[in-house]
C-alpha positions as CSV (number, residue, x, y, z in Angstrom):
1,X,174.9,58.9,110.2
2,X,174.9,55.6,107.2
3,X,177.8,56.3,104.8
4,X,177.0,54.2,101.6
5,X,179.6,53.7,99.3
6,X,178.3,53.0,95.3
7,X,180.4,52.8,92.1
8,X,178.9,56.1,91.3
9,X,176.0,57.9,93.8
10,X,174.1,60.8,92.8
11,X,171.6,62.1,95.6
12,X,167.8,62.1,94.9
13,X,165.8,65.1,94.6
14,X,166.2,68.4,92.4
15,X,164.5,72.0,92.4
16,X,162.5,71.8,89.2
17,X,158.6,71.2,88.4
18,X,157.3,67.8,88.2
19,X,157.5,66.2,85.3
20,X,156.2,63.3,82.8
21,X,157.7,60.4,82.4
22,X,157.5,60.7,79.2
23,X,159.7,64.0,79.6
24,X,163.2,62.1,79.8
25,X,165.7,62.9,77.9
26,X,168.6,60.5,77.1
27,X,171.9,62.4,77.4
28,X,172.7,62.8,73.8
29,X,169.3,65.1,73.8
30,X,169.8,67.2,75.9
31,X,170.6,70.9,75.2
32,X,174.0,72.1,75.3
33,X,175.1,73.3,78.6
34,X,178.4,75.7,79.9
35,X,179.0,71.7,81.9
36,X,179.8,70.4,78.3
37,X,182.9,73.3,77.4
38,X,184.6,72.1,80.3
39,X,187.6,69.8,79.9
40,X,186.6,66.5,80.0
41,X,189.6,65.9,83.1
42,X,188.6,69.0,84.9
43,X,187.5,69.0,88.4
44,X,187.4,72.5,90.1
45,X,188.5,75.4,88.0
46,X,190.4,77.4,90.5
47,X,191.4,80.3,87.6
48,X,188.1,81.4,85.9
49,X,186.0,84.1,87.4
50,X,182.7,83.0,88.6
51,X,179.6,83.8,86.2
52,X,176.0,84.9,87.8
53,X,174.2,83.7,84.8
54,X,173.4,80.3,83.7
55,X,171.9,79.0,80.4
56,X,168.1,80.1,79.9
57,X,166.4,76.0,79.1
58,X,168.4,74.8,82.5
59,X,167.8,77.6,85.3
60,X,166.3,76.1,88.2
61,X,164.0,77.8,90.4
62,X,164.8,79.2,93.7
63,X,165.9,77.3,96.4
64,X,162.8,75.2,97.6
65,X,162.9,72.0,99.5
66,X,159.6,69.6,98.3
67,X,157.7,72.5,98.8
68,X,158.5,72.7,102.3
69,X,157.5,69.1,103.2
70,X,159.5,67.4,105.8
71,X,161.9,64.0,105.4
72,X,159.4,63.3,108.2
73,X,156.0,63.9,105.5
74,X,157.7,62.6,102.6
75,X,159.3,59.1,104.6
76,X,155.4,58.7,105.8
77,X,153.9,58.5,102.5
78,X,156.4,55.7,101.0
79,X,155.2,53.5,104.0
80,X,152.1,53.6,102.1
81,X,153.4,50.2,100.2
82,X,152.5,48.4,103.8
83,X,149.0,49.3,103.3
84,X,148.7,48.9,99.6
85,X,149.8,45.1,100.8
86,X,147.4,44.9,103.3
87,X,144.1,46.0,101.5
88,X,145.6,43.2,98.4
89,X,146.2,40.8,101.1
90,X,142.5,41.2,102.5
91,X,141.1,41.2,99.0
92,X,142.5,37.9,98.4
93,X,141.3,36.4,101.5
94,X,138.1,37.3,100.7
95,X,138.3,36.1,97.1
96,X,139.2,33.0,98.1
97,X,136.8,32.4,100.6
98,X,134.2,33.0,97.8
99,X,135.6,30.8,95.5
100,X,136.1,28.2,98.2
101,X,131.9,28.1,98.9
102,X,131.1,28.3,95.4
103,X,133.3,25.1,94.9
104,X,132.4,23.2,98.0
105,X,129.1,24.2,98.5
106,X,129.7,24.0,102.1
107,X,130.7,25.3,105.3
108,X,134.6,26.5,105.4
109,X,134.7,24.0,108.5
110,X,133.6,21.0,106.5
111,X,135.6,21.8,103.4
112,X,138.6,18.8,102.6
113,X,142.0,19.6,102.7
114,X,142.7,18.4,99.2
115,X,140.6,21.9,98.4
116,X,141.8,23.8,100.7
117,X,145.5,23.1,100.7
118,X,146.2,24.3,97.6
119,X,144.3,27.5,97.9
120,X,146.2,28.1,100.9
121,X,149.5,27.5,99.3
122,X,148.3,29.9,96.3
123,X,147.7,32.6,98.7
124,X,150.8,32.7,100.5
125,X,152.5,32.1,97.2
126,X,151.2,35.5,95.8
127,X,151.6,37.8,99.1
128,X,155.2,36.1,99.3
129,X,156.3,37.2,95.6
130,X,154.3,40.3,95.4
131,X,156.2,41.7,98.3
132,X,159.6,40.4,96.9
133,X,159.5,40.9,93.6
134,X,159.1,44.7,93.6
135,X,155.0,44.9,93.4
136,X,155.1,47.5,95.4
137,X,157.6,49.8,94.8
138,X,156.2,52.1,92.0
139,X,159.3,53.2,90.7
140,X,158.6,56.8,88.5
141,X,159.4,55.3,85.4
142,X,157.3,51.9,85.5
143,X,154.0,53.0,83.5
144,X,150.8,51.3,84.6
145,X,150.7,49.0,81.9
146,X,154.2,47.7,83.3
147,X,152.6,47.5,86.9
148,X,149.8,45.4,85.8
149,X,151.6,43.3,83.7
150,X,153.8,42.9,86.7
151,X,150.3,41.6,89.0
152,X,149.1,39.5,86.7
153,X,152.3,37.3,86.1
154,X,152.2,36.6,89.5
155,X,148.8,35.5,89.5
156,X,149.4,33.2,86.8
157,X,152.9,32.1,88.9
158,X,150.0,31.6,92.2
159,X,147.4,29.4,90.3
160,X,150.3,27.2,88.6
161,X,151.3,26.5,92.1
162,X,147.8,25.6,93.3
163,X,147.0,23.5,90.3
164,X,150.7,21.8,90.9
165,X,150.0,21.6,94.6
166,X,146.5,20.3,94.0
167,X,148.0,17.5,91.8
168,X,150.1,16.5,95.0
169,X,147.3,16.8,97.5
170,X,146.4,12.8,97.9
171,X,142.5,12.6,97.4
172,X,142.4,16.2,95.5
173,X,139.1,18.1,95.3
174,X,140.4,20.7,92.9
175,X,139.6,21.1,89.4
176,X,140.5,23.3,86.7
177,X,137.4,25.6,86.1
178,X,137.4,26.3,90.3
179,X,141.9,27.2,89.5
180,X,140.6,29.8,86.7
181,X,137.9,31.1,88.7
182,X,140.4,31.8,91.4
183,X,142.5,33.3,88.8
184,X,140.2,35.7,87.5
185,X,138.6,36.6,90.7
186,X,141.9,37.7,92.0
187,X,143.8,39.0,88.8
188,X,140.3,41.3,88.4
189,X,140.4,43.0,91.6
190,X,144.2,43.2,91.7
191,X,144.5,45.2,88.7
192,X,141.7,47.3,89.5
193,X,143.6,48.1,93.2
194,X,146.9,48.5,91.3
195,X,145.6,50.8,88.7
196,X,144.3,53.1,91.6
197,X,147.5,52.7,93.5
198,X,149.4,53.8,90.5
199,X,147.8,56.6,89.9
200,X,147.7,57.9,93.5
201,X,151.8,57.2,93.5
202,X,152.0,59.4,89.9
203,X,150.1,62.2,91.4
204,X,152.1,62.4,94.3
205,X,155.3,62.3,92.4
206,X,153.5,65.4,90.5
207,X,153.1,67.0,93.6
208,X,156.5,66.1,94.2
209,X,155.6,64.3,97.4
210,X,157.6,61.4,97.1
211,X,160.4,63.5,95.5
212,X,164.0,63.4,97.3
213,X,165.9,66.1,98.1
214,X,169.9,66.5,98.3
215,X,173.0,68.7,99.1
216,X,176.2,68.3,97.1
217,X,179.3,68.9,99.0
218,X,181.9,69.8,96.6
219,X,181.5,71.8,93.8
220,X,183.0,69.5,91.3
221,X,182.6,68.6,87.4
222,X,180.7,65.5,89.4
223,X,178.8,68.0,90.8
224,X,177.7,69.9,87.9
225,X,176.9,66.2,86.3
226,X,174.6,65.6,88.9
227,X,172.7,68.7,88.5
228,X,172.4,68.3,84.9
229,X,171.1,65.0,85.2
230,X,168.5,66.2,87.7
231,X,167.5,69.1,85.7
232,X,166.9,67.2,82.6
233,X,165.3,64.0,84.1
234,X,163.1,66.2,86.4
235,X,163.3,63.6,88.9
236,X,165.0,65.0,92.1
237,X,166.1,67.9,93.6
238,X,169.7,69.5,94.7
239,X,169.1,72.5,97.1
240,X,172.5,73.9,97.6
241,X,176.2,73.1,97.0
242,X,178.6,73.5,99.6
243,X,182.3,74.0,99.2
244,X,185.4,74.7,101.8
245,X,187.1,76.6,99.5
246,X,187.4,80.5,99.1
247,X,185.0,81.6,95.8
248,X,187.8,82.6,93.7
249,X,188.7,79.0,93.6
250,X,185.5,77.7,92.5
251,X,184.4,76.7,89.2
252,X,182.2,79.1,86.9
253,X,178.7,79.2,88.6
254,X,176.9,78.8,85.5
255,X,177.9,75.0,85.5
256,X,175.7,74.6,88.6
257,X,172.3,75.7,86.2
258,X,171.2,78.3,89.7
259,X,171.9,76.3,92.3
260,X,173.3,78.9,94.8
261,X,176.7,78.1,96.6
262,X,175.0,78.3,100.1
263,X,178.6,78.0,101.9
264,X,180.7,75.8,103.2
265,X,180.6,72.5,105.2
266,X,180.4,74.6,108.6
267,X,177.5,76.1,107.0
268,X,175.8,73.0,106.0
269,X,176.1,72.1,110.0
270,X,174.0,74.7,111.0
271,X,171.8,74.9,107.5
272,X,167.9,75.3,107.7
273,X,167.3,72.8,105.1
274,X,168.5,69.8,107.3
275,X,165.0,68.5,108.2
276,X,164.1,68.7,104.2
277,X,167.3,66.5,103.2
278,X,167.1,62.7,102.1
279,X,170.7,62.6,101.4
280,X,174.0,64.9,101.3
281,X,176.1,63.9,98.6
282,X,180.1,64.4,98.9
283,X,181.4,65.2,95.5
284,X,184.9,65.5,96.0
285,X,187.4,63.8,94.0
286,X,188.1,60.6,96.4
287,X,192.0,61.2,95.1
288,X,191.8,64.0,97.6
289,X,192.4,61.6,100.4
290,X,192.7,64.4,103.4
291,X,190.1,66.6,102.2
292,X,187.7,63.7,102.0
293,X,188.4,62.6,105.6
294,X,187.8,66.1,106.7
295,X,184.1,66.7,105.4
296,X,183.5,63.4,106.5
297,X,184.6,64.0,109.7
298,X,182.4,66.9,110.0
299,X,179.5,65.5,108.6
300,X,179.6,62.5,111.1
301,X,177.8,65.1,113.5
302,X,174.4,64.9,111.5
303,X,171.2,62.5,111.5
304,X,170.9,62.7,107.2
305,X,172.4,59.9,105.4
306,X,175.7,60.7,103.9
307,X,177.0,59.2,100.5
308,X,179.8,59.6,98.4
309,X,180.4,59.9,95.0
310,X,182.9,57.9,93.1
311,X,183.3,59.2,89.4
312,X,184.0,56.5,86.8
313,X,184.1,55.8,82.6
314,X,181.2,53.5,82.4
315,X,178.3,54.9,80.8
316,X,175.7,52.2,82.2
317,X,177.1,52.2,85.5
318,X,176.9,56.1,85.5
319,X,173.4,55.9,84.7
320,X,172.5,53.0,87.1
321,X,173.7,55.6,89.9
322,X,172.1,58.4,88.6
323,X,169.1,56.5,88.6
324,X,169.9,55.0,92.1
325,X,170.4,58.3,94.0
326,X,167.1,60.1,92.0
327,X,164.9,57.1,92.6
328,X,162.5,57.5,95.8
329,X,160.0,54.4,95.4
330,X,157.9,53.5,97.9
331,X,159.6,51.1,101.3
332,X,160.7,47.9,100.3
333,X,158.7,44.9,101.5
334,X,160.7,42.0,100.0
335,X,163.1,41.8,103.4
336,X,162.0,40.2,106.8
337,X,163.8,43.3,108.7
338,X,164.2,46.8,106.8
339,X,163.9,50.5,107.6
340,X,160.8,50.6,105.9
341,X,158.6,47.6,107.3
342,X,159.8,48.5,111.2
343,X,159.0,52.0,110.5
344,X,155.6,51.3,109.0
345,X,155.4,49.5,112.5
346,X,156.4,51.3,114.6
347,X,153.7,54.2,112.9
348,X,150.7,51.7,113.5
349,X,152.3,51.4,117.0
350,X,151.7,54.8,117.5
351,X,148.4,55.3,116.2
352,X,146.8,52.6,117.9
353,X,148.7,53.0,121.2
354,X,148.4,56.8,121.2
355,X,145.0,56.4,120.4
356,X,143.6,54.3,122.8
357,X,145.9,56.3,125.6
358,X,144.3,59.6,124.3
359,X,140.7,58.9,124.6
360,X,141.8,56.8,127.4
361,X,143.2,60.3,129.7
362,X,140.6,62.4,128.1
363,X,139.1,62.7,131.3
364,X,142.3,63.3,133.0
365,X,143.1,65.9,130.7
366,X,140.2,67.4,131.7
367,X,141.4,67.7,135.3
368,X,143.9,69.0,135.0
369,X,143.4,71.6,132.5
370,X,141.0,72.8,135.0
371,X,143.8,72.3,137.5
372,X,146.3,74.6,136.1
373,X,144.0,77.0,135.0
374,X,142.5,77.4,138.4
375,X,146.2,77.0,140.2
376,X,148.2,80.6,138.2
377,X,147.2,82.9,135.8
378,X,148.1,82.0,132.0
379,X,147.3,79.4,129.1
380,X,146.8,75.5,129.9
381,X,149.4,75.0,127.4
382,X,152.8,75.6,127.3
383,X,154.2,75.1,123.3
384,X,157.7,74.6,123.1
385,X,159.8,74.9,119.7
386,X,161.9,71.4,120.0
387,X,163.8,69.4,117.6
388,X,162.3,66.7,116.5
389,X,163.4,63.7,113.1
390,X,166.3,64.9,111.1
391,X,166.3,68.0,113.0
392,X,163.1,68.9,111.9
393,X,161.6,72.2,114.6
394,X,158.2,70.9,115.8
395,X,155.7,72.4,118.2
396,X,155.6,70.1,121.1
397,X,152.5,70.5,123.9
398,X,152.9,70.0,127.7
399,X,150.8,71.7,130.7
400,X,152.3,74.3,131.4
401,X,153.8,74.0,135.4
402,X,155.6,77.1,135.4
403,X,154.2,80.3,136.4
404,X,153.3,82.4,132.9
405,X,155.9,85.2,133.1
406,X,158.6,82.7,133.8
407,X,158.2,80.2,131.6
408,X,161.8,79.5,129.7
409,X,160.7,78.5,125.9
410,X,164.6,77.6,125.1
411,X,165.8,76.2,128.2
412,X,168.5,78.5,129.2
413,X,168.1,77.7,132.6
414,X,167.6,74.1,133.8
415,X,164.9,72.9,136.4
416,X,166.9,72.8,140.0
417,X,165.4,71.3,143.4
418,X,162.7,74.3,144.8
419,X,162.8,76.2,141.7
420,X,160.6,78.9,142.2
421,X,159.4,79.1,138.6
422,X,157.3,76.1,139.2
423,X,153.7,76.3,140.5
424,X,152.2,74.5,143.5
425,X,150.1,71.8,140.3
426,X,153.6,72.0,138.4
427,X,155.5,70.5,141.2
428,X,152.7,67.5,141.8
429,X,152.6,67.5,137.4
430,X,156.2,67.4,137.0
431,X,156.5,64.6,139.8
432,X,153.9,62.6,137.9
433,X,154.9,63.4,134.2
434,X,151.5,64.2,133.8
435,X,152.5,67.3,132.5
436,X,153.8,65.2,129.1
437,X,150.1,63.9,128.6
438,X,149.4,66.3,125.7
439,X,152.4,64.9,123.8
440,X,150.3,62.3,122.4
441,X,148.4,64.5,120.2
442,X,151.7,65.1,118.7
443,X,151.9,61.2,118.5
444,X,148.6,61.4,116.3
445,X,149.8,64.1,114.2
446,X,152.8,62.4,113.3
447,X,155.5,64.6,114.8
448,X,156.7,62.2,117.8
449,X,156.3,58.4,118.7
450,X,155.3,56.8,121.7
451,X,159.0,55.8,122.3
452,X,162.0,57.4,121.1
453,X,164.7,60.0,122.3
454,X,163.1,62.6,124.5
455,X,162.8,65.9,122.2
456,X,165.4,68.8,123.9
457,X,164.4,72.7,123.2
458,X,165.9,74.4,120.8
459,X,168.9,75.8,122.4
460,X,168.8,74.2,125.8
461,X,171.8,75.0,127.6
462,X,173.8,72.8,130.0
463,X,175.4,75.0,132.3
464,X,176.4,77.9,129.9
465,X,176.7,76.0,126.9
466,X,174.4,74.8,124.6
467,X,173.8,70.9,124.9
468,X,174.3,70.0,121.2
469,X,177.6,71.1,121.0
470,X,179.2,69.0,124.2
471,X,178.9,65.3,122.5
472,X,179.6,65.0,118.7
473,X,177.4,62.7,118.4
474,X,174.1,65.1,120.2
475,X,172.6,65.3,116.4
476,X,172.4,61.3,116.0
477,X,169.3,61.7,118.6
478,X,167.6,62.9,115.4
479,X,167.8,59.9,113.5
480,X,164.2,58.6,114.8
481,X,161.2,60.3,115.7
482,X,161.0,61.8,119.6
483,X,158.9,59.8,122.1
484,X,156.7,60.3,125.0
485,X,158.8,57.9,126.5
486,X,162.1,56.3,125.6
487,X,164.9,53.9,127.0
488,X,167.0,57.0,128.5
489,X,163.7,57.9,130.5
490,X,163.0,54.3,132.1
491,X,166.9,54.2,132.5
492,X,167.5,57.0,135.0
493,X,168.2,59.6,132.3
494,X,165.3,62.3,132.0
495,X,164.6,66.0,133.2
496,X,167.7,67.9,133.4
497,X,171.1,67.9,132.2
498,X,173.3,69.9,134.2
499,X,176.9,68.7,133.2
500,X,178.5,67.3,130.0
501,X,178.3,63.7,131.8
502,X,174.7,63.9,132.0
503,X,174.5,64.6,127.9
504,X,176.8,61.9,127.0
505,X,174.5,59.0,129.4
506,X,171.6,60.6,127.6
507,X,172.7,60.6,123.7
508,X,174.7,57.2,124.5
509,X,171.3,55.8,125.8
510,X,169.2,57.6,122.9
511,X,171.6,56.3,120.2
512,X,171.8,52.3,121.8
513,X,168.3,52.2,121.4
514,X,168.3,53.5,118.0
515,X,170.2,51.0,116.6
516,X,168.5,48.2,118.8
517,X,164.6,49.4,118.0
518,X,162.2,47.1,118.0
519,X,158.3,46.6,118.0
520,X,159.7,44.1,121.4
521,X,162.0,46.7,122.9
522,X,158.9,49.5,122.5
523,X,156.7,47.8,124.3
524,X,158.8,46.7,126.7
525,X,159.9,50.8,127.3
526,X,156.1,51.1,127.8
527,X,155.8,48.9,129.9
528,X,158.2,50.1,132.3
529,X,157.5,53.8,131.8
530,X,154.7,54.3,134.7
531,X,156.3,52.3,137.4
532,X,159.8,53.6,136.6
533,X,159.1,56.9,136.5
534,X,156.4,57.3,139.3
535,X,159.3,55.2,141.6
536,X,161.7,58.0,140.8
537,X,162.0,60.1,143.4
538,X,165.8,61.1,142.4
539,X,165.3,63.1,139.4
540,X,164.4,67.1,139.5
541,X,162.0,67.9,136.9
């Protein structure tokens, strides 16, 4: 779990319908609310009886995470900057390659440096700032004539710089009519991407796709801020508040504009609305030293980001984290290394690597579909409920190598050595891991990668307790996608658990190569995945 500390965070997503930009009120307009008669140094009422109503103009609607889209669907569609720069970058090339034979009236071999140089420089120049400067962000409240505005500045900034560098170029072949055609080539076709880009990025905010969603822990006057905020700017969504204390000691619920109290922090551990979380926001008074040490202790447990909120008398700084914790723009480009460029990576890494395996084993799948079919009674498949990012439940596929009436959808019992469950195929499939093979469709589909933490059933049980609850840290498994592979696999660690040892190797193992990922360290994992795991002949599966 990231804790982020900020003068003043607000988390990012809010039950409402989507709205206008246009639509934002400043806080001076916006209606009166039962938030505004309470005392301005008033933190939890613990003496007023709780109201069922709240004003008419701020109700929200019932409790409804993005429309029942993942962190997993939503996270996909910001990495949509990475090929918004792409398809620019391509354009570019191509724009310049015409301008370069129009100029040179020659071959791109025989052209002289003191041409192509600068045009060079020009390019890198644009794709440089463009990713840095914020190009590709598409924050909700830039309009599009801010956006293009934005694009054509840095054109201008890219054929200053070739002019400049053509200057410097000794024996220079560049001349100011071939700069401006450059200029207008590229500014053209930019603006006409960006305007379609814009208005692909508004309509998924209207479909609230890229819209994030939040828990409040504490049900504070910070609290109650936050949800007025979100109400009015209709630009995130709180699904729940969550509070330790007993009901009588909470503050009027009408404060909260209907969003429900759904319990307390225990609650929030075992809460359905995990997977559709961007960020739980702690509201308590950071005066309350122990109490703040306790939620965080318990919150440690989950994969969501965790942020605190830190109340002060600045109006702009207020606002700047408001706008902070609501904002959901597209992944950043402008750092080397980010969450957002490796995971755009690591999703082409599964695409094309999947892929290629999957067509690859088609015929293999064919065998032995035929295999198990012909081998027991009962489907191919065997469909498992597993958790998968954020503790999102996803439908994972494998052959099935148990007999049909046996099969053990939540792992309650683990696979031992002979295990009479298993088929005469199973044993030979389980041996092999061909039984896994399907799994890549779930690669395709976007619910698993090709490497990542092994995906555990819902429920599985290490001796007579559940797995999940024998290391604190289980949940952090979650933090990534699943994989067909991962570096507890080609480490020893795969097929059965059967003692709390055997769960803490596995999450330590799952969590070191979270933090260490890499597009290197993948394909080193698959790499080693085949001859690792056909050499095992120690592990039961």
């Amino acid at each position: 779990m990231s804790t982020e500390g900020h003068r003043l965070a607000v988390p990012s997503d809010v039950l409402g319908r989507p709205r206008d930009d246009r639509d934002v009120l400043p806080r001076s307009a916006r209606p009166p609310t039962a938030l505004d008669e309470l005392p301005a140094g008033a933190g939890a009422p613990t003496e007023t009886a709780p109201t069922e109503t709240a004003p008419t103009e701020l109700q929200q609607e019932p409790i409804r995470p993005s429309r029942g889209r993942s962190v997993r669907v939503r996270t996909t569609r910001r990495l949509v900057s990475h090929v918004f720069s792409a398809i620019d970058t391509s354009y570019t090339a191509v724009a310049t390659v015409l301008v370069l034979i129009s100029a040179g009236g020659l071959s791109l071999a025989q052209l002289p440096l003191g041409l192509v140089g600068p045009f060079v420089l020009a390019n890198l120049v644009l794709r440089r700032t463009m990713r840095s400067s914020g190009a590709y962000r598409f924050e909700r409240t830039h309009r599009l004539l801010h956006q293009l505005g934005h694009v054509l500045f840095l054109v201008l900034v890219a054929g200053l710089v070739m002019e400049a560098a053509g200057l410097l170029v000794p024996g220079h072949d560049l001349h100011l009519g071939v700069t401006a055609l450059w200029m207008a080539l590229t500014a053209a076709g930019l603006a006409l991407l960006h305007t379609g880009w814009w208005l692909l990025i508004r309509r998924w905010h209207r479909q609230e796709l890229l819209t994030q969603n939040v828990v409040l822990v504490g049900a504070t006057r910070h609290a109650a801020e936050i949800v007025n905020d979100a109400i009015v700017q209709q630009n995130m969504k709180v699904l729940a508040i969550f509070d330790d204390r007993n009901m009588d000691r909470l503050p009027p619920k009408a404060i909260f504009s209907g969003v429900p109290f759904a319990g307390t922090t225990a609650d929030l551990l075992d809460s359905d609305l995990l997977p559709h979380v961007d960020k739980i926001v702690v509201t308590v008074d950071p005066s309350a030293v122990a109490r703040v040490r306790q939620i965080m202790n318990r919150l440690v447990v989950l994969p969501n980001p965790v942020t605190m909120l830190v109340d002060q008398d600045d109006k702009n700084a207020r606002a700047a984290a408001l706008t902070y914790l609501a904002d959901a723009p597209l992944a950043p480009l402008g750092r080397q290394v980010d969450p957002g460029t490796r995971a755009a990576g690591k999703r082409l890494q599964d695409i094309v690597v999947g892929g290629l395996m999957l067509i690859c084993a088609l015929p293999v799948l064919a065998v032995v579909a035929l295999a198990v079919k012909l081998d027991s009674p009962g489907p191919v498949l065997f469909v498992q409920k597993r958790h998968g990012f954020q503790n999102e439940v996803i439908k994972v596929r494998k052959f099935r190598t148990m007999r049909h009436e046996a099969t053990d959808a939540r792992a309650e019992r683990q696979v031992t050595a002979h295990d009479d469950r298993i088929t005469r195929i199973g044993r030979f499939l389980r041996r092999s891991s061909l039984d896994e093979l399907p799994q890549l469709w779930n690669v395709i589909r976007g619910d698993m990668a090709m490497v990542g933490p092994r995906p555990h059933a819902i429920g599985m049980k290490t001796g007579e307790v559940e797995s999940a609850q024998l290391v604190a840290e289980y949940a952090h498994r979650h933090r990534i996608k699943p994989g067909v592979t991962g570096w507890a696999a080609i480490n020893g660690s795969r097929g059965p658990l059967h003692s709390q040892a055997d769960v803490k190797r596995r999450v330590a193992l799952d969590v070191e190569y979270i933090e260490r990922q890499t597009l290197w360290l993948d394909l080193k994992i698959l790499a080693l995945t085949a001859p690792r795991l056909l050499g095992d002949r120690s592990t039961i599966r």
